[in-house]
N, C-alpha and C positions, 0 to 999 in steps of 0.2 A: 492638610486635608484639601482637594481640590474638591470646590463647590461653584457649579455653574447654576445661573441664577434664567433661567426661561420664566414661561408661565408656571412652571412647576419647579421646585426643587431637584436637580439630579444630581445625584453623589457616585462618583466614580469609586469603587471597594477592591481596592488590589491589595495582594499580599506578597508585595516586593516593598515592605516598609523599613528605611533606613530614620536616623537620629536628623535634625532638622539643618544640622552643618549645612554646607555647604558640597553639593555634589558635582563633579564634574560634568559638563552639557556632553552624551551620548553621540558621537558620529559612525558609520556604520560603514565597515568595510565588505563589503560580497567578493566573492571569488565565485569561480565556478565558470573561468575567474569573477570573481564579482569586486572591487571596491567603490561603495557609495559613501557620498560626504553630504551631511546637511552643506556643508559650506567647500566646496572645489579649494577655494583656497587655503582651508586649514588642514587637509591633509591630502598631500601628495602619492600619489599612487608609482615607486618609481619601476619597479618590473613586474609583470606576470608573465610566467613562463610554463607551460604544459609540455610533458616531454614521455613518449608513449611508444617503450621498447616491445615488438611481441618479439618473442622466438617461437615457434612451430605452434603457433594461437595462443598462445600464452602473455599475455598481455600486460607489462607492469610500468604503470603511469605514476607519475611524479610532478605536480603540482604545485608551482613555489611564486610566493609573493611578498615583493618588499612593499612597506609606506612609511613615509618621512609626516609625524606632527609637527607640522608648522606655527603651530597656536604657539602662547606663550603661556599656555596652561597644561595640565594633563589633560589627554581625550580618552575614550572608551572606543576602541575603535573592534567592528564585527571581520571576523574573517570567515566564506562560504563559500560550499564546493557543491557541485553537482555531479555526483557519480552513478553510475547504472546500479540499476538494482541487482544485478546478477556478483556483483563484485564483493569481496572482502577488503575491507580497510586494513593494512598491515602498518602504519608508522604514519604520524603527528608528531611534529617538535614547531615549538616556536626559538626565536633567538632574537633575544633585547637587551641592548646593551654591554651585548658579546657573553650573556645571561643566556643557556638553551634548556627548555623547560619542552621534556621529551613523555608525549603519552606512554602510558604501560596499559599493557592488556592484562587483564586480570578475569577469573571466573565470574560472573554474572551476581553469583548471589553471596559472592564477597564483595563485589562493592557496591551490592545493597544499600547495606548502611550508611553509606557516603553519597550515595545517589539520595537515600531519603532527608539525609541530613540539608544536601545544599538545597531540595527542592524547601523542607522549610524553613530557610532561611530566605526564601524566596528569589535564590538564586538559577538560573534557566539549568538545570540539572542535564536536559534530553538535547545529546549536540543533531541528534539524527532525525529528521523530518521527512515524511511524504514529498515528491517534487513531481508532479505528474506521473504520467505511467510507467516511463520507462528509466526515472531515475528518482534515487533518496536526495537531499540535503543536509550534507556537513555543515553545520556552523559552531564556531568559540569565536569568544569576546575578550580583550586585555586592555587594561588599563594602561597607557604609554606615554610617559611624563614629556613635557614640553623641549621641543625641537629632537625630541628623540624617534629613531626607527625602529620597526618590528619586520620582522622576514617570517612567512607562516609557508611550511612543506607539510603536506598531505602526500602520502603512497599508499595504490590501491593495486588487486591486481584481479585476473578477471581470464577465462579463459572462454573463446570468442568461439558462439556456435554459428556454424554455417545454415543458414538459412537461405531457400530459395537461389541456390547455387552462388554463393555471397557470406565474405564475412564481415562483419561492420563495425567497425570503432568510430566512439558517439562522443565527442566533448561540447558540452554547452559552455556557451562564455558569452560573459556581460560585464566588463570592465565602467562601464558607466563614465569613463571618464577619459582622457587622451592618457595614453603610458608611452613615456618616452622607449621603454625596452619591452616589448611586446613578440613570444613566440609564442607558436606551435609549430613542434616537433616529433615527427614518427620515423621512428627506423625498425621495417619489418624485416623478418631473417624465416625464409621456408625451402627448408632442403629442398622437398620436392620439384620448387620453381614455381615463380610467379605468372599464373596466366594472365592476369589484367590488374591495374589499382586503379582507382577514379577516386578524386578527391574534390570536395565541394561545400561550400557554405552557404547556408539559409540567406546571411546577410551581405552577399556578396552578387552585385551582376555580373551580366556577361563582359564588361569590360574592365571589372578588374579581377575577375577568374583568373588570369597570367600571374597574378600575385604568388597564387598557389605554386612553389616550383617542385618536380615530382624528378624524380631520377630513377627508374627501373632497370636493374640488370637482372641476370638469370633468375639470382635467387634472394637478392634484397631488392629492394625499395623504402626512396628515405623521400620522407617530403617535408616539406620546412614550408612556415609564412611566418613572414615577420613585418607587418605594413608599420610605415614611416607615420609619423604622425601626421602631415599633413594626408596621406592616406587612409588613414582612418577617420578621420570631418566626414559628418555628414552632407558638410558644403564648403567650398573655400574658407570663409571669413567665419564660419562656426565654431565653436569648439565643441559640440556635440559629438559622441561617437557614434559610427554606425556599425560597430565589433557590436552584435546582438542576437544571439540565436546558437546554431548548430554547426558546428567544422565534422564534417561526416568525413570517412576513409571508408570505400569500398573495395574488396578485393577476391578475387581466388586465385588455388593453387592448382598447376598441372598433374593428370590423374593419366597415368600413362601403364600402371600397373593393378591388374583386377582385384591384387590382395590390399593395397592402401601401402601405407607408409609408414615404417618401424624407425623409432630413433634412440638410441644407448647413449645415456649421458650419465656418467660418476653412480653406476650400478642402477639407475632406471630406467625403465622402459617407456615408452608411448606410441599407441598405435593407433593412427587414423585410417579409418573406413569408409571408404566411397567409394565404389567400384565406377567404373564410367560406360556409357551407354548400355547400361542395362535394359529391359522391356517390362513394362509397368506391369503387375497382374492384375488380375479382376478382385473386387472389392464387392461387399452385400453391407449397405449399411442400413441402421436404423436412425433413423430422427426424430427424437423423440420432446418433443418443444409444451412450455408450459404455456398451457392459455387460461387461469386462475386470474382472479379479477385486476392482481395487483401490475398484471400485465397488459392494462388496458391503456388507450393514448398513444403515445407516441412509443412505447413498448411494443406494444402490437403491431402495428405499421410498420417499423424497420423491422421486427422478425420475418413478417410477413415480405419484404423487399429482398431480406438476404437469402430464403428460400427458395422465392422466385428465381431468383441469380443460382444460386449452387444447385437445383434442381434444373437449371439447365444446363450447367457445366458439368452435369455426369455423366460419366462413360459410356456409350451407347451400350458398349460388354457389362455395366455392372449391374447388382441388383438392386432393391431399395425398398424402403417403409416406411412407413410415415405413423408416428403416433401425438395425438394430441389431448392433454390431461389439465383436468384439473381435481375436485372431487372425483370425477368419471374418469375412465380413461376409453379414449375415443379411437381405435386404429381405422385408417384407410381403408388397405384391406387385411385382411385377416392372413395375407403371405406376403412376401415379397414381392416384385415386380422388375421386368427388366425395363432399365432406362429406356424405352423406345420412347420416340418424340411424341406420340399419341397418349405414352402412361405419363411423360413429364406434362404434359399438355392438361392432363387431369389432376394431376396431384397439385399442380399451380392453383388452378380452379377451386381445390377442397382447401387448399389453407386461406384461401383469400375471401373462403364464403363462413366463416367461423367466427362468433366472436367471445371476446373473456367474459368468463363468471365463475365464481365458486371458489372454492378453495384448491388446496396445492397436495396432492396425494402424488408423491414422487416413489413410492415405494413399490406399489403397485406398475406406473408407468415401467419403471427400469424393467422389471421383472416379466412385465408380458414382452417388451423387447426381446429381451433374452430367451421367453419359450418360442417367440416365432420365428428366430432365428435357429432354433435348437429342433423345430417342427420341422422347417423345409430343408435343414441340413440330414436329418434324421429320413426325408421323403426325397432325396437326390434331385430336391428344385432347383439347389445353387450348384455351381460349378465346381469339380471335386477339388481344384487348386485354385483355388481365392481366399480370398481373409475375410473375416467379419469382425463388423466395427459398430459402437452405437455412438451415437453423438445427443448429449444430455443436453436441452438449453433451459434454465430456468433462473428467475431472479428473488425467488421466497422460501420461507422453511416449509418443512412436510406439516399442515396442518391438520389432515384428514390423512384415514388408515393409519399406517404405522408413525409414529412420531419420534422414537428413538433414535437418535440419529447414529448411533454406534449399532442395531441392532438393523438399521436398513443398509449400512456399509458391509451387516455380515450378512444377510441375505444376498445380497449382491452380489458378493463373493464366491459365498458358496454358487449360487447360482451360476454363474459365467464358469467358474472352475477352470479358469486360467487357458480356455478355451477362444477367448475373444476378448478386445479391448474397447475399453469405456471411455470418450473423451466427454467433460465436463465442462460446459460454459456459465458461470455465472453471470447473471445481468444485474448490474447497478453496483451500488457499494453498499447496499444494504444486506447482500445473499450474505450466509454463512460461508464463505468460500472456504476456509478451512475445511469445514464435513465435505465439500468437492471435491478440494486437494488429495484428502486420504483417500475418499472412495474411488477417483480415477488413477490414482497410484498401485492400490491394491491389484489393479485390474489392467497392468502392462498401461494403461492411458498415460495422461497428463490435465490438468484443468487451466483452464484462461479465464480473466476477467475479461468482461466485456464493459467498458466503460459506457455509463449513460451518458450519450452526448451526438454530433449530428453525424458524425461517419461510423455511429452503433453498425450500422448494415452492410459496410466496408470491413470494421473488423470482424463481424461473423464470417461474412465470405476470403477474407483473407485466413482465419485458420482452417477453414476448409482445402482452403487451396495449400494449405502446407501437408493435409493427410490426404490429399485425393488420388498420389499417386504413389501406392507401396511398390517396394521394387523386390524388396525379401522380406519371407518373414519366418519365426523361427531360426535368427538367425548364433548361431552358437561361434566367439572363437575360443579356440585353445592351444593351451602354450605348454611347453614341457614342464613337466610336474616339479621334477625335479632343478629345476632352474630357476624357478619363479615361483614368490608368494608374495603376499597384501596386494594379490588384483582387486580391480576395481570393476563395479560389473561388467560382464562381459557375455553375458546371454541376453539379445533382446528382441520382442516381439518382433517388430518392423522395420525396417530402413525404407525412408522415404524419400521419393527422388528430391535433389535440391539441398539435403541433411547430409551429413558424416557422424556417424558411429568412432566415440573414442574410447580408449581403454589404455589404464595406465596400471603398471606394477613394479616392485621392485626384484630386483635380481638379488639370485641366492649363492652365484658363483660367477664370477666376471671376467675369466678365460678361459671360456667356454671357446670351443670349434664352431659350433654350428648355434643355430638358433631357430627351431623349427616352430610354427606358427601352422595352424588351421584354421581353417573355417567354412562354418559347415549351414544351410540355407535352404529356405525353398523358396524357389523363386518360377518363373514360366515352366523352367523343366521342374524335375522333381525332385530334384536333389542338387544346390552347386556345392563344389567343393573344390579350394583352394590351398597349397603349401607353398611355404619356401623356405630356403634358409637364408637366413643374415651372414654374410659372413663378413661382407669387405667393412672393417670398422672403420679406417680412413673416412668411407665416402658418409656414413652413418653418421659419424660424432660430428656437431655443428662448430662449425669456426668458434674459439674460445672468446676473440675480442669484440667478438657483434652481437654476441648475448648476456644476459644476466645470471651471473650466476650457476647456480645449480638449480635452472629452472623445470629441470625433469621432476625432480623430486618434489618440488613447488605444486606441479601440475597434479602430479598422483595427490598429495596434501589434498588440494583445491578437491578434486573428482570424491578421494573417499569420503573427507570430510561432509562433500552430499550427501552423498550415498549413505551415512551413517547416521546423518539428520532425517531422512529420508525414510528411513529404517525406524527411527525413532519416533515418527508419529504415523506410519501406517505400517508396519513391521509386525510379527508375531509378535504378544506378550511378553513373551522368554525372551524377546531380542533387544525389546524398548529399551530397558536399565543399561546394557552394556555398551547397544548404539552409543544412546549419548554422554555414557561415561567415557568412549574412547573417540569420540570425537568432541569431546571439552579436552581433555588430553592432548588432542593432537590442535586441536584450536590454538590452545597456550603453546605449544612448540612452536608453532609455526608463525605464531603473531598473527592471526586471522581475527577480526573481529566478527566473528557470526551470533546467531540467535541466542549460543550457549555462552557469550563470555563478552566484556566491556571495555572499552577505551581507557583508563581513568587519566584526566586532562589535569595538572595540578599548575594552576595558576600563580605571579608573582605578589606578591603583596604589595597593598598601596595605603596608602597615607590612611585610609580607612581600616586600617588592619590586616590580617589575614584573607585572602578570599579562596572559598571552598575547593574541593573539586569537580570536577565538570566531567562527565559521564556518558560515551558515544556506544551508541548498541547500534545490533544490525535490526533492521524491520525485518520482519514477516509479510508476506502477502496479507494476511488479515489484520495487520493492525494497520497497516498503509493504506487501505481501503476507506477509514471513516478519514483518515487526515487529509486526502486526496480530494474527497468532497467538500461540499459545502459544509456546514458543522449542525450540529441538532439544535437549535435553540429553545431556549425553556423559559418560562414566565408565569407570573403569580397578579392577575389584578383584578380590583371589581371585587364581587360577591360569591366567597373570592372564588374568581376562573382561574383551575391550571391549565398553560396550556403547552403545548407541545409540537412546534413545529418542524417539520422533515422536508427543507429544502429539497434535497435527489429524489425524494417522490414529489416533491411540488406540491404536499400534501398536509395535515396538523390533523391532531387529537387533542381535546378538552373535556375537562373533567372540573365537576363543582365538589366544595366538602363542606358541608351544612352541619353545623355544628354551634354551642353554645358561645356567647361572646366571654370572651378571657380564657376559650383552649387555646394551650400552646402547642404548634405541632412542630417535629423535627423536618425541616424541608430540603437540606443538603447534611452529610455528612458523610466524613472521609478521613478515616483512620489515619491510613497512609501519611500524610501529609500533615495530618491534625487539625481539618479544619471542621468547625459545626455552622450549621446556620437554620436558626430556629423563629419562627414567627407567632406572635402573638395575634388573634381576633377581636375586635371591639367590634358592637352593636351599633345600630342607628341609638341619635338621642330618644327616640320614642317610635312605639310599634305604629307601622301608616296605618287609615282607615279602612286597607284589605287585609291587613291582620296580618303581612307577608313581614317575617324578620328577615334584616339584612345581616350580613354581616361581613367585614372587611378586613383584612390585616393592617393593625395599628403599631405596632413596635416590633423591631426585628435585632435579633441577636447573633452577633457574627465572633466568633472565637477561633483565634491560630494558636492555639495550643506550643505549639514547638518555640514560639514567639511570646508567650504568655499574652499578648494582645486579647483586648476584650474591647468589640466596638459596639454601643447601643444605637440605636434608630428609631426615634418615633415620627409622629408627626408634629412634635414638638420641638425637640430638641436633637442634637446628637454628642453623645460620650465617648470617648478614646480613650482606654488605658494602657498597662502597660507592667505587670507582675504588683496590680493592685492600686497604681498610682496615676493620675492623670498623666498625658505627655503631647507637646506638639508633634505633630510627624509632618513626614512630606512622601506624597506616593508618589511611585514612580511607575510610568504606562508602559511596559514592556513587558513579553513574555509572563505574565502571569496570570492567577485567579482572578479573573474580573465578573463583578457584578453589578446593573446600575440600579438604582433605586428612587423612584418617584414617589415625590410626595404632591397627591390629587390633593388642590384647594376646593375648600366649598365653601359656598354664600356663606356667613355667619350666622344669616338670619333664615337660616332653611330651618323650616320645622321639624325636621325626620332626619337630615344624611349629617356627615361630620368628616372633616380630613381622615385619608385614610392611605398607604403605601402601598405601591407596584411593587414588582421587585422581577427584575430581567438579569438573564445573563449572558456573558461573553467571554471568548474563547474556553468554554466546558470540558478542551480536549486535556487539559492541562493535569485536570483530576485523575487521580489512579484509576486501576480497573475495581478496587474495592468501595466504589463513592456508592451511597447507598440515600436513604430518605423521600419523604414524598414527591418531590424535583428530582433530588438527586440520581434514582435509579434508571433514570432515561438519559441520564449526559451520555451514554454513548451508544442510542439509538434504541428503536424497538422495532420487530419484526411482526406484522399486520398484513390480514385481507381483509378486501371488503366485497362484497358478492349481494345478491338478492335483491337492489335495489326495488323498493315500493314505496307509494302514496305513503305520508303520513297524514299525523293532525296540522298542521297545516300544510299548503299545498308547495311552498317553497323547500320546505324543508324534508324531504325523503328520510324512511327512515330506509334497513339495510341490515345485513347480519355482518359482524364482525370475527376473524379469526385471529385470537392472539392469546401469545400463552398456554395454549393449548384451550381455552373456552369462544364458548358462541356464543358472541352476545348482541344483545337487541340496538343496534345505535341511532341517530339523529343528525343529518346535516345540519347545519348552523354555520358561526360565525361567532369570533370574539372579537375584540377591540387592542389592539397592539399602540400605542403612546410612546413608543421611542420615537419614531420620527414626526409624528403630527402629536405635540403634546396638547395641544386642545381638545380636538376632533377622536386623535386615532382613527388606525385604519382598519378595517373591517380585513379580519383573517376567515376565511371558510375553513372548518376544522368538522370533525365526524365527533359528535359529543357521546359522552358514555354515562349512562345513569348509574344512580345509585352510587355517588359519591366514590364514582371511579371504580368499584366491585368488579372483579374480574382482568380489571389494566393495571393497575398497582398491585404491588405485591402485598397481600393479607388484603385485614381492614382498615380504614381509615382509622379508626382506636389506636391500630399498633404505632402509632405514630405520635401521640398525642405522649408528650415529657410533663414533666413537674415546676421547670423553670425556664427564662430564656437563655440559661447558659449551659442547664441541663442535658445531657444523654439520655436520662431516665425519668 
């Protein structure tokens, strides 16, 4: 038991508890490439090698890292990769002692029970982590007996969209240490021909940029860096590295053909679409931006920047509207307007004279978008060949008018009728991005987070600038019926200058004469339309020894398996079940790790027995969202204050439960995992002379079920057991449930008050999505406005109406007292308080919570 002694008691509570032996001291290897050593000289880092084949954007990287323990003990050494979020994990093998322990992909909810098991064992079950925006983190851990080495290969693979006339391949690396054999390796392969590569690192000046060697011919490009050790010091006589950051590859390919690029490889097809110098069309869009209270602050201000900026970057030719909502919904004007510099001139003026309040009525907003789009198409205000578009930006749930969020995705729908596309921005990590995803998918769009942070107003105006210039829309291809089936889609709203349009299928007969392809478009004229046939296979089929495989079929895999996923959360009803039953199908064939299926990691065994398996899934946009942030934190102290604090809003909620001294209420519990955690109340020694009862939590019950562990907490004492029996333990601070817990002294000789427990937590992300209890149902966030702001009973303190849950409730500014880092004093938290014993923010009543015992469920 690790007990640090301050002014107060604090007991660190994890549930990664091993037998009191003797454990080996943890060193941490990162990849990505990452390897970190508490001690440089106990483990040797001897290669990282990154090596990133595309063929025709097709992207398949291979990651491999030796380390030599130099201890004269066993270490536990980490190995960690940073890959794009866009990618699928296809193969993990480690190799120890000429011992290679190879991941298998397996269905998701078969190796459930092996995910649940190692989590209670208090084994790190989740290899997969949030890693900033634009990539996850892989990490596994192995046990590596003394003087011996481990070699860890990660394969990903990833097909690279062109954006902003550019395609990008992203390796982050952070060696942390000098490696005597240190590459990075790219060999790109694009029939069509290479128009430019640029290659460049974050951590790299302009003087050792020549490091980089690049070699371009027609239609590869291969670039290599492999700096000398003494090249990599941060300074002669150092041994710091300065390998830290980004090895970026930029490139595009020559577009000399207006139909795109066909390629036949072992019965597959692949076709890229980007025709060149097209003429932009005119565009009618709506903006339709949340200004609800929860958007006040520094929310406000950068929407208000990035509108300014895109409202002067539009097209003198386009039309535009502006709507702004919260309870109300507030339009500009009541039509659209052409960009002239006198209407931009105004519409700056109206967003920047506005400020938030209220609530978030998103359903209503989309909807009058859509009729006054549907009005002035209807009255030949807009141009008969343009598009129209709405651009959503909001960062909260619908809390006024319609609230359903399945039943505003179908209004919506119906609404627009496939008539026009809906782009979706959510602001923070708190939005429900998921209801954004399906409703701007249903509707030809796409949704982006928008990350709260200081370039918020950079990334608004950069996804503007990827939709502001349509080139076609409606645009259809088609292929011979009878030649081709399992296309991947191939009808899309828009192509956007800067994008390529891909489409991959399998072929139904493979010597074929001809190979005829259409596509059919509106674009400036009113109809394009494009044929050709394939015929010369020679020039078609890519060199065999400079690509991987059978990466056509890889590719269509990669595309449908979207598409299927895609299908499966915004799809017709009839189509959900099948989506995702033939894209888990096609998952497992192909060895993809996605949404629907898992890594399972089977680790070697060490002196401490058997060690579990280890379990890598792919993130979703929405579960990447709270990991990416700051984390929720939650706390219990005082009389007694819960409270709840929401770092990404820079914001807390507190709530009192007044109650008799010796309830016991349930204040965490999690099925999942099998953890409970129950606190008991104790009273002051005697009621003060305002007759005000206090009351405090005195004893705390913590139960790992999967563990049989039972740990008690008073202000007295503390008990450890173990299937009944006392036991020493030893915690270990890694990866798991943590909780800390204070124990507040008091005078002895105070008349009224008596020792009484905190109780804090950390890292809460650990818990399943099933953690439930008076704490418990906030570990992973809550979704809140606040609006109305007025005088209350006293003057510091406002009160304010709150929306959450769907109720309106009365609240109070205040302020609790947080004792982690000032255990004297505490520091004063400003939090928005909820009366009545939290009524309306917790779920039920404070009753439903109150158990029988402290080790009780009921």
């Amino acid at each position: 038991m690790t007990i640090i002694h301050p002014l107060f008691v604090v007991v660190l509570l994890l549930f990664c508890i091993s037998s009191a032996k003797g454990m080996p001291r943890s060193l941490i290897c990162n990849q990505c490439m990452y390897f970190v050593a508490h001690s440089v000289q106990m483990v040797e880092v001897l290669s990282v090698t990154v090596h990133c084949t595309v063929a025709s954007r097709f992207a398949h990287t291979v990651m491999t890292s030796s380390a030599l323990n130099k201890a004269n003990s066993s270490q536990e050494i980490f190995f960690e990769v940073d890959l794009p979020k866009t990618a699928f994990i296809t193969n993990f093998s480690m190799e120890i002692e000429g011992q290679i322990y190879v991941g298998v992909v397996n269905e998701k909810e078969q190796a459930k029970k092996q995910y649940e098991k190692a989590v209670s064992s208090g084994r790190t079950a989740g290899l997969v982590k949030a890693s900033g925006r634009k990539m996850e983190k892989f990490s596994v851990s192995v046990n590596i007996a003394a003087e011996s080495n481990v070699t860890f290969i990660l394969t990903y693979e990833e097909l690279l969209r062109r954006k902003f006339g550019k395609y990008e391949i992203l390796t982050r690396i952070n060696p942390k240490q000098l490696v005597e054999n240190f590459q990075i390796v790219a060999d790109i392969y694009e029939p069509q021909g290479i128009a430019f590569v640029d290659a460049h690192a974050t951590f790299l000046s302009n003087e050792l940029l020549p490091l980089v060697e690049k070699t371009v011919t027609d239609n590869k490009a291969h670039i290599f860096f492999s700096p000398t050790l003494d090249q990599q010091r941060k300074c002669p006589e150092c041994d710091g590295s300065l390998i830290n950051g980004d090895f970026i590859i930029k490139y595009d390919v020559k577009r000399a053909s207006s139909l795109g690029d066909i390629q036949i490889v072992n019965g597959y097809f692949v076709h890229f679409f980007a025709p060149p110098d097209l003429p932009r069309i005119r565009k009618n869009v709506m903006f339709v931006n949340d200004r609800s209270w929860s958007m006040s602050g520094t929310r406000m201000v950068q929407s208000r920047l990035a509108m300014e900026s895109i409202l002067s970057d539009v097209h003198p030719e386009d039309y535009f509207g502006i709507i702004l909502f919260n309870d109300r919904i507030e339009p500009w004007k009541e039509s659209l307007t052409k960009a002239t510099e006198e209407n931009v001139d105004e519409a700056i003026k109206f967003v920047w004279q506005l400020s938030p309040k209220g609530g978030t009525n998103i359903n209503d907003a989309v909807i009058k978008a859509i009729h006054m789009l549907q009005d002035d198409r209807r009255n030949k205000k807009l141009p008969e060949r343009s598009v129209d578009m709405i651009i959503l930006l909001t960062d909260g749930m619908p809390n006024t008018g319609e609230r359903n969020l399945q039943r505003i995705q179908q209004n919506v729908c119906k609404a627009i009728g496939g008539n026009m596309t809906l782009f979706c921005l959510g602001f923070g990590d708190y939005v429900d991005y998921s209801f954004l995803d399906v409703m701007a998918k249903q509707n030809n769009g796409v949704a982006r987070r928008i990350y709260e942070a200081s370039d918020a107003t950079l990334q608004l105006q950069g996804f503007y600038d990827e939709v502001a210039s349509p080139l076609l829309s409606a645009v259809d291809l088609r292929y011979p019926d009878n030649a081709v089936d399992s296309l991947t889609p191939h009808h899309f709203s828009q192509l956007f200058n800067g994008s390529e349009i891909v489409v991959a299928g399998r072929l139904s007969e493979n010597d074929m004469d001809n190979f005829l392809v259409e596509v059919f478009a509106n674009g400036v004229a009113l109809l394009a339309f494009c044929s050709t046939y394939v015929t010369d296979w020679d020039v078609i089929y890519p060199e065999k020894d400079y690509i991987f495989g059978d990466f056509t079929e890889r590719l269509w895999a990669y595309l449908t398996i979207q598409q299927l996923l895609e299908t499966s959360k915004s799809g017709p009803a009839e189509k959900k079940s099948n989506a995702t039953a033939k894209a888990l199908e096609m998952s497992l064939k192909y060895s993809f790790v996605t949404p629907l299926t898992s890594m399972v990691v089977t680790k070697p065994e060490t002196e401490d027995g058997p060690s579990g398996p280890l379990i890598a899934d792919k993130l979703t946009e929405g579960r990447t969202a709270g990991e990416a942030g700051r984390r929720t934190q939650l706390s219990l102290d005082g009389d007694p204050h819960f409270m709840i604090e929401l770092p990404e809003r820079e914001d807390a909620l507190c709530f009192n439960i007044n109650d008799s001294p010796g309830t016991i209420f349930n204040l965490v519990k999690d099925p999942s995992i099998g953890l409970l955690v129950n606190g008991q109340t104790i009273g002051d020694k005697m009621v003060a002379p305002d007759g005000k009862v206090n009351t405090y939590f005195g004893r705390l019950g913590v139960v790992h079920h999967s563990l049989g562990v039972r740990l008690e907490v008073t202000t007295e004492y503390i008990t450890l057991s173990q299937d009944g029996q006392k036991v020493n333990v030893k915690v270990t601070l890694r990866d798991s449930v943590k909780f800390v817990i204070l124990l507040h002294k008091v005078w002895k000789m105070h008349p009224y008050h008596q020792d009484y427990l905190g109780f804090y937590t950390l890292d809460s992300h650990l818990l399943s999505p099933s953690v439930h209890g008076l704490l418990g149902q906030f570990y992973h966030g809550i979704e809140f406005e606040v609006g109305d702001q007025r005088p209350g009973e006293v003057p510091e303190k406002p009160d304010a109406t709150m929306y959450v849950k769907g109720h309106q409730l009365n609240v109070t500014r205040g302020w609790q007292r947080d004792f982690r880092k000032d255990l004297k004093r505490g520091k004063n938290v400003p939090c928005w308080f909820i009366h009545s014993n939290g009524t309306g923010l917790i779920d039920g009543s404070a009753e439903d919570y109150i158990v029988s015992g402290l080790f009780k469920t009921v």
